[in-house]
Structure formats: structure tokens, C-alpha cells
VOBA-1610 file (N, C-alpha, C; in pm, whole numbers, padded with zeros to 5 digits, always signed):
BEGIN
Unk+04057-03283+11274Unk+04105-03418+11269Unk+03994-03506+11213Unk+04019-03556+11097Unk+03896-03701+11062Unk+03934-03814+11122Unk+03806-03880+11182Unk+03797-03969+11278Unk+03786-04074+11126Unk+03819-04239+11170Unk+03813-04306+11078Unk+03779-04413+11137Unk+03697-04496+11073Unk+03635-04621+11103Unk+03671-04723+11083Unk+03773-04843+11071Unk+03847-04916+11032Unk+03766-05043+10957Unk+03677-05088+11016Unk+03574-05133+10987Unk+03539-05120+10813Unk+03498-04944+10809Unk+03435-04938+10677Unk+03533-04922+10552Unk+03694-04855+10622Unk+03767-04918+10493Unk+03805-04989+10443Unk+03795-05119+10469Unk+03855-05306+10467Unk+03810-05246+10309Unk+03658-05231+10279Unk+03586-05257+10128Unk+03671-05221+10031Unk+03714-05066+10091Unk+03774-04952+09999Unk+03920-04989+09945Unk+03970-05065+10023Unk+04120-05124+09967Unk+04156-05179+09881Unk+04187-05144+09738Unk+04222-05253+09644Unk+04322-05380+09717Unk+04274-05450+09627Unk+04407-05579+09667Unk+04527-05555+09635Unk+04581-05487+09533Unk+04740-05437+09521Unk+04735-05311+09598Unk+04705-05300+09686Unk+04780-05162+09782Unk+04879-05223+09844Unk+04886-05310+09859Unk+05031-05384+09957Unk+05137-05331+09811Unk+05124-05364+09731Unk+05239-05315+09630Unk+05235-05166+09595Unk+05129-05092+09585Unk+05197-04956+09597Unk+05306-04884+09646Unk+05409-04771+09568Unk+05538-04733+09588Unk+05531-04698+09761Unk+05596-04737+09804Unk+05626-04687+09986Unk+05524-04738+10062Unk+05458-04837+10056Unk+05377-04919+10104Unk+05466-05018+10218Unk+05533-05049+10173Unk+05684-05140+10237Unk+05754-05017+10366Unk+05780-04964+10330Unk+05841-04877+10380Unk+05756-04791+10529Unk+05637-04737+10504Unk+05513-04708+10519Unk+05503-04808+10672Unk+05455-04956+10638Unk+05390-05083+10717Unk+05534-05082+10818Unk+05699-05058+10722Unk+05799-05066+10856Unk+05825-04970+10944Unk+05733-04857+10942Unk+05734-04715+11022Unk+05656-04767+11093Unk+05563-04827+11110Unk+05433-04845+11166Unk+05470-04978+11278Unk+05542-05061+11237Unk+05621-05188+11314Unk+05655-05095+11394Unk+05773-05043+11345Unk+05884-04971+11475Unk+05833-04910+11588Unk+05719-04822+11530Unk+05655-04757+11670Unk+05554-04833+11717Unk+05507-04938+11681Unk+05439-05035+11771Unk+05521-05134+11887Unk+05631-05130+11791Unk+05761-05224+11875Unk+05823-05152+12048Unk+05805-04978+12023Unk+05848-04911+12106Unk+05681-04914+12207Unk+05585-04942+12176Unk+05464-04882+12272Unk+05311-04946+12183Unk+05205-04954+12247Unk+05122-04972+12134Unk+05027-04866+12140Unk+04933-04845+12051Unk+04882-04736+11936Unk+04708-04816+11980Unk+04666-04702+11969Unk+04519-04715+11890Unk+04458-04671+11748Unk+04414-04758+11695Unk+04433-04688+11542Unk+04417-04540+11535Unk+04340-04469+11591Unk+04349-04346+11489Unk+04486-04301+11567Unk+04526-04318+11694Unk+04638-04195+11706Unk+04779-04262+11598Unk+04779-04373+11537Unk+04869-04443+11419Unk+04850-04384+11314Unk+04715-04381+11266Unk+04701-04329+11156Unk+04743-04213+11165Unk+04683-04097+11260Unk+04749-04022+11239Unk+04934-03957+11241Unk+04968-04038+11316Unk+05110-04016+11272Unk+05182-04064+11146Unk+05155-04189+11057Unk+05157-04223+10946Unk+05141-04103+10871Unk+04986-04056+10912Unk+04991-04006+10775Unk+05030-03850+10789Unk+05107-03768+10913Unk+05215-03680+10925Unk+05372-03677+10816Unk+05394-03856+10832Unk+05471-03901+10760Unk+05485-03911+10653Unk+05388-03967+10604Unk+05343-04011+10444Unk+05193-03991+10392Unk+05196-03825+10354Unk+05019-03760+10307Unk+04943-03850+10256Unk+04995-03961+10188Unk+04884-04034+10062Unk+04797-04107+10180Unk+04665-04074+10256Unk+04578-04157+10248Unk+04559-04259+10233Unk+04548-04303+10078Unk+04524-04450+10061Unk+04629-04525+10135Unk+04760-04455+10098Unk+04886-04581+10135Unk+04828-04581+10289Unk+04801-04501+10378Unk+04804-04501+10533Unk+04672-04607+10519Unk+04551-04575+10492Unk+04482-04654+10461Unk+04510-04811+10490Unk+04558-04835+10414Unk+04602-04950+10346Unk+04712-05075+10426Unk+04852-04918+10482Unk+04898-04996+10586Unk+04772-05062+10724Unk+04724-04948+10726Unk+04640-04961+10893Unk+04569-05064+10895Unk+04486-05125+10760Unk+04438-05266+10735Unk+04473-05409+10742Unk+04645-05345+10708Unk+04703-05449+10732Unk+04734-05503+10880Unk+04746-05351+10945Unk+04812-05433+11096Unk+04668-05493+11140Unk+04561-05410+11161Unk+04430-05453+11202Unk+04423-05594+11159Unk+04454-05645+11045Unk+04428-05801+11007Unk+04477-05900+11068Unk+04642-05826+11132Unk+04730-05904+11182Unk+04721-05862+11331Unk+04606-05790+11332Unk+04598-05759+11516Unk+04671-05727+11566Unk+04758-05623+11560Unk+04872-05552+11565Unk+04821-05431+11633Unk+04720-05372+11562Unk+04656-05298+11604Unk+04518-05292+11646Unk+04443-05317+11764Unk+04303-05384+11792Unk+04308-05272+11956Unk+04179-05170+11903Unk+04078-05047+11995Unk+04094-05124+12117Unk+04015-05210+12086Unk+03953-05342+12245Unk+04049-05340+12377Unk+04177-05383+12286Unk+04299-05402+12361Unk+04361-05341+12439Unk+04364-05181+12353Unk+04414-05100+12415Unk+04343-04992+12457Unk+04207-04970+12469Unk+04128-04936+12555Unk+04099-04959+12693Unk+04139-05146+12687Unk+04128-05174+12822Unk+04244-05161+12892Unk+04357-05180+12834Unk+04484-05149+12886Unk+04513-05014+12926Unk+04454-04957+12860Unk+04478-04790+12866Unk+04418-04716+12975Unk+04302-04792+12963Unk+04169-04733+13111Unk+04248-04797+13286Unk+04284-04917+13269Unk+04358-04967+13356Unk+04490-04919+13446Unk+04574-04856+13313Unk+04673-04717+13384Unk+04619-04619+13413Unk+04542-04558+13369Unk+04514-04451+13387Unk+04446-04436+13508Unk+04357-04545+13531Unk+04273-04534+13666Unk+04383-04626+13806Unk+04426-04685+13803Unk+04538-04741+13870Unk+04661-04716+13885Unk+04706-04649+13752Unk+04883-04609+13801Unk+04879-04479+13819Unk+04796-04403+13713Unk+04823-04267+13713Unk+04673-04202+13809Unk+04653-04289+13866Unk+04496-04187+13991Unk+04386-04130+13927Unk+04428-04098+13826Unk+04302-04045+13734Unk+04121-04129+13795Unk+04066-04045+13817Unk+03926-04060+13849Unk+03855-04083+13680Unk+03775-04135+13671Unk+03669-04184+13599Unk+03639-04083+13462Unk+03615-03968+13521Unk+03556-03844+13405Unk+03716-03809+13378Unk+03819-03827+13408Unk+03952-03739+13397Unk+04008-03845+13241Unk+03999-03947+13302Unk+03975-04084+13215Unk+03943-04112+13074Unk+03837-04102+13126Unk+03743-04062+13008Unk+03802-03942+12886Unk+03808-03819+12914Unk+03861-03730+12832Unk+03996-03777+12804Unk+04076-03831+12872Unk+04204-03862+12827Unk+04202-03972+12690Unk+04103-04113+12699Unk+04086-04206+12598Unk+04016-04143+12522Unk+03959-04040+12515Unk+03833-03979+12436Unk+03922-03881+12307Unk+04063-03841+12410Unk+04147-03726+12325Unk+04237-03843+12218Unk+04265-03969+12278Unk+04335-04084+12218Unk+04254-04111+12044Unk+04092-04097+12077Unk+04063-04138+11947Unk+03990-04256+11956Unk+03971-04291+12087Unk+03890-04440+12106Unk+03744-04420+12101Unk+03666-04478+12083Unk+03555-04498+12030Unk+03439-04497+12201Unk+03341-04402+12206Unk+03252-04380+12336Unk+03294-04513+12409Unk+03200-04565+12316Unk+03128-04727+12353Unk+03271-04802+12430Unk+03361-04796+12340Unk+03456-04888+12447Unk+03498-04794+12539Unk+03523-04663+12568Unk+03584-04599+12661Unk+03459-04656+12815Unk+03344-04657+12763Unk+03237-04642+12897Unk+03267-04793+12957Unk+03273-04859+12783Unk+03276-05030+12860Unk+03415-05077+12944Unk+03517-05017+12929Unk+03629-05037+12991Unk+03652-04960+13133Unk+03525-04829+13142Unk+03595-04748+13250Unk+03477-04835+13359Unk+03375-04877+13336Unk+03285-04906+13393Unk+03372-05043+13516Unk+03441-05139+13385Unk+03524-05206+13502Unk+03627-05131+13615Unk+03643-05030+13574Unk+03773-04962+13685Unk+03724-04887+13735Unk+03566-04844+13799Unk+03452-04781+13862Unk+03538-04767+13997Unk+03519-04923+14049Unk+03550-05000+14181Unk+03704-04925+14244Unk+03823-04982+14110Unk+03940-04897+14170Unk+03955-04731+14175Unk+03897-04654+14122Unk+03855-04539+14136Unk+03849-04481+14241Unk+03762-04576+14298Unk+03616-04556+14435Unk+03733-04581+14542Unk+03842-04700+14521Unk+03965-04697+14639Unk+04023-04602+14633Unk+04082-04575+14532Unk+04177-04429+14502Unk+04210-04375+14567Unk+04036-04321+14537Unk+04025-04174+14607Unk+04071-04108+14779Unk+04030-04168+14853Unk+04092-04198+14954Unk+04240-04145+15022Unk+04299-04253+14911Unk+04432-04240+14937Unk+04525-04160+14885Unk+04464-04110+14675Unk+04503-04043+14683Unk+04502-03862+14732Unk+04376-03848+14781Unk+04352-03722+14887Unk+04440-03720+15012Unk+04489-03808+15054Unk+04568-03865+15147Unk+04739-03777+15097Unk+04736-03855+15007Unk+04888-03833+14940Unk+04907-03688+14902Unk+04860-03662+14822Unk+04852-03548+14759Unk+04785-03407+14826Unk+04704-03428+14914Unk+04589-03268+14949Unk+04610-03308+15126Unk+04693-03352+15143Unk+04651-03400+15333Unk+04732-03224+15402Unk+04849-03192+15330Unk+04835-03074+15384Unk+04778-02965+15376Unk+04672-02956+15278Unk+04548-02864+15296Unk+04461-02900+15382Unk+04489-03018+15472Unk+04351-03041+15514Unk+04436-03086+15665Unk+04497-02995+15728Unk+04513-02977+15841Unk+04414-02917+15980Unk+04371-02840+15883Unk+04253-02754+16010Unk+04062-02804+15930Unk+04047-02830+16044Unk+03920-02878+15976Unk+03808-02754+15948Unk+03817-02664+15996Unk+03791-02539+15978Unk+03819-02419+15891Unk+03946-02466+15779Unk+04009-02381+15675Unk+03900-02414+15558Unk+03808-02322+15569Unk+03735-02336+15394Unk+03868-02387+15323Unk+03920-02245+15259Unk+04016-02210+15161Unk+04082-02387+15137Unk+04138-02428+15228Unk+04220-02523+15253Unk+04136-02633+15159Unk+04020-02676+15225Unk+03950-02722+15186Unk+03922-02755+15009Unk+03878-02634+14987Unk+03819-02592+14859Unk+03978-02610+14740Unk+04056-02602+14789Unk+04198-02634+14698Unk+04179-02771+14676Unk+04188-02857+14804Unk+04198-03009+14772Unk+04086-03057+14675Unk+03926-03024+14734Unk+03824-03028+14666Unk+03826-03023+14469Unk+03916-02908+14451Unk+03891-02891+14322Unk+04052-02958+14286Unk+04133-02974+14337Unk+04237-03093+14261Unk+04227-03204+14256Unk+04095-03205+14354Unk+04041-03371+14317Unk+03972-03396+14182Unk+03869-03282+14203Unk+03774-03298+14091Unk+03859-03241+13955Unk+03971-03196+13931Unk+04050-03183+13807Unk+04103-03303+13789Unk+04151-03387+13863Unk+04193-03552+13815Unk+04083-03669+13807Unk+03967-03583+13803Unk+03859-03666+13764Unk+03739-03738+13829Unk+03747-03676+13976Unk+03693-03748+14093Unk+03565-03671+14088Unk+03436-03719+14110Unk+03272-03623+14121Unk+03326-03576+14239Unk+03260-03436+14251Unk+03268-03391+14370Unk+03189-03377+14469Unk+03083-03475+14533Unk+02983-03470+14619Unk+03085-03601+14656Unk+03132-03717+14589Unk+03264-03806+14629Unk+03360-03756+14708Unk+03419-03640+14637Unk+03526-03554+14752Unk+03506-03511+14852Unk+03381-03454+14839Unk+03301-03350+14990Unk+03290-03506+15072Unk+03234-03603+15065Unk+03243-03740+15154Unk+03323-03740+15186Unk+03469-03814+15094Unk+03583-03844+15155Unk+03670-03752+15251Unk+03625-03615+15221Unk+03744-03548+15351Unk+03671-03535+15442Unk+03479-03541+15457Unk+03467-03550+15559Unk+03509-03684+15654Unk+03514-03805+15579Unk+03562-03911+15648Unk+03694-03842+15684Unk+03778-03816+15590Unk+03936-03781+15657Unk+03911-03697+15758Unk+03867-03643+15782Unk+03802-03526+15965Unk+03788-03593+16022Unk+03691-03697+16002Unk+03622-03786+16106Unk+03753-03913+16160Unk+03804-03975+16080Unk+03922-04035+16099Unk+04007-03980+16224Unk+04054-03806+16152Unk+04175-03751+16246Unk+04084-03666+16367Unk+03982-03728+16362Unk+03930-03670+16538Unk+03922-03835+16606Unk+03920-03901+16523Unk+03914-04063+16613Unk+04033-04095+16664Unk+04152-04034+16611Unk+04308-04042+16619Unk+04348-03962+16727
//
């Protein structure tokens, strides 16, 4: 997959690429599926240009929405880090690889996850709660244990974080 810089093709664009053949056509593929959801440029570009091989024309559309802020990383980096760590539980590193597979750029993935550190850090908690509380019936079941442990740390949670939180959850259901 070539990663693309949006930035450095503004230069490369002639001024009649808006009139090139299927250019029109091209920019109204690109509406529609923004209309249904929004995009970060490269995962656009790359479906564009699934659609329509010529490069330049994809090029060319993608400049255009970027101009018209249609399409803007920033936006949907932060929006994106925000579900992911809040609706969908995803821990921090789980996160991360998910915006990272999107096509978003380090720098904003760290600067966006860094704000959703905090909701993370609640999460966790609850969702060990939700999800792993019946492995963690006997406080004495390694096995039991070591399941929840590593389905935590597959949705993204450090795991010296996990080993804490179920010891709090022990400590909780002996105070109970």
C-alpha cells in the first residue's frame, strides 16, 4: 500500500485536473461515501483509486475535498480515537493499531489517544467487570485468571494494569 502525503501533492496538481475525463464523476463517488460515513484520506484514496486506477484523477479529486475540508486527518482522528476508546472499550495500544491500520499519521494517533488516556484508565474496570467477571469467580483459579488477563490485554489494556485491576476486583468481592 503507498502511503500519501496530501500536503506534498497540492504542488503536483495541474490546474485543469478538475476538467479531466471522469474527474466529475470520480469527486461524485467520493461525496456519496462521505455522505454515508467519514473517511480519512488515505483509506478514500484508496478506495477511489480501486475504482478509478488513474492516480492523477484520484490525486486530484482528494485535493479537492481536502480544500473544501471534506476530508481533514485532525478530525477524524480525534473522532475516531474517541469511539474506539469509549464506545468500543478498546484500551490505548488496541487503539492505536486500529488508527494506525486506518492510515492516520503516528503524530496524530499519539496526540488524540493521549486525550482518551484518562477514559481508558475508567474502562478498564468495568469493562473486566462485564466481560471476564465469570472467570474470575474463584480467586484461586490461575487458569481463570490468566484467560481474563490476556482478553484484556488483546483489547488493548497493559498488563501489569490488568494484574491491578482484578486484584482490586478480589479485594472488592472479599469486602462484599
Amino acid at each position: 500500500m503507498k502511503w500519501i502525503n496530501y500536503s506534498e501533492i497540492e504542488n503536483k496538481i495541474p490546474e485543469s485536473a478538475e476538467e479531466q475525463p471522469g474527474f466529475q464523476t470520480a469527486y461524485e463517488k467520493a461525496c456519496c461515501l462521505l455522505d454515508i460515513r467519514e473517511y480519512c484520506y488515505q483509506e478514500l484514496y484508496q478506495k477511489l483509486l480501486r475504482k478509478y486506477p488513474d492516480e492523477d484523477l484520484c490525486q486530484a479529486v482528494m485535493e479537492k475535498l481536502v480544500r473544501c475540508d471534506a476530508v481533514n486527518d485532525r478530525r477524524y482522528a480525534q473522532r475516531y480515537a474517541e469511539y474506539l476508546v469509549r464506545r468500543k472499550g478498546y484500551g490505548i495500544r488496541r487503539a492505536e493499531q486500529e488508527m494506525w491500520h486506518k492510515g492516520l499519521d503516528k503524530a496524530l494517533i499519539r496526540e488524540f489517544l493521549a486525550e482518551q488516556q484518562k477514559a481508558a484508565d475508567e474502562n478498564l474496570p468495568r469493562i473486566l467487570v462485564k466481560k471476564y467477571s465469570r472467570h474470575l469467580q474463584d480467586a484461586d483459579d490461575y487458569r481463570a485468571r490468566e484467560k481474563a488477563v490476556a482478553g484484556m490485554v488483546r483489547l488493548g489494556y497493559d498488563f501489569h494494569a490488568v494484574r491491578n485491576a482484578i486484584e482490586d476486583y478480589f479485594a472488592e468481592q472479599e469486602e462484599d
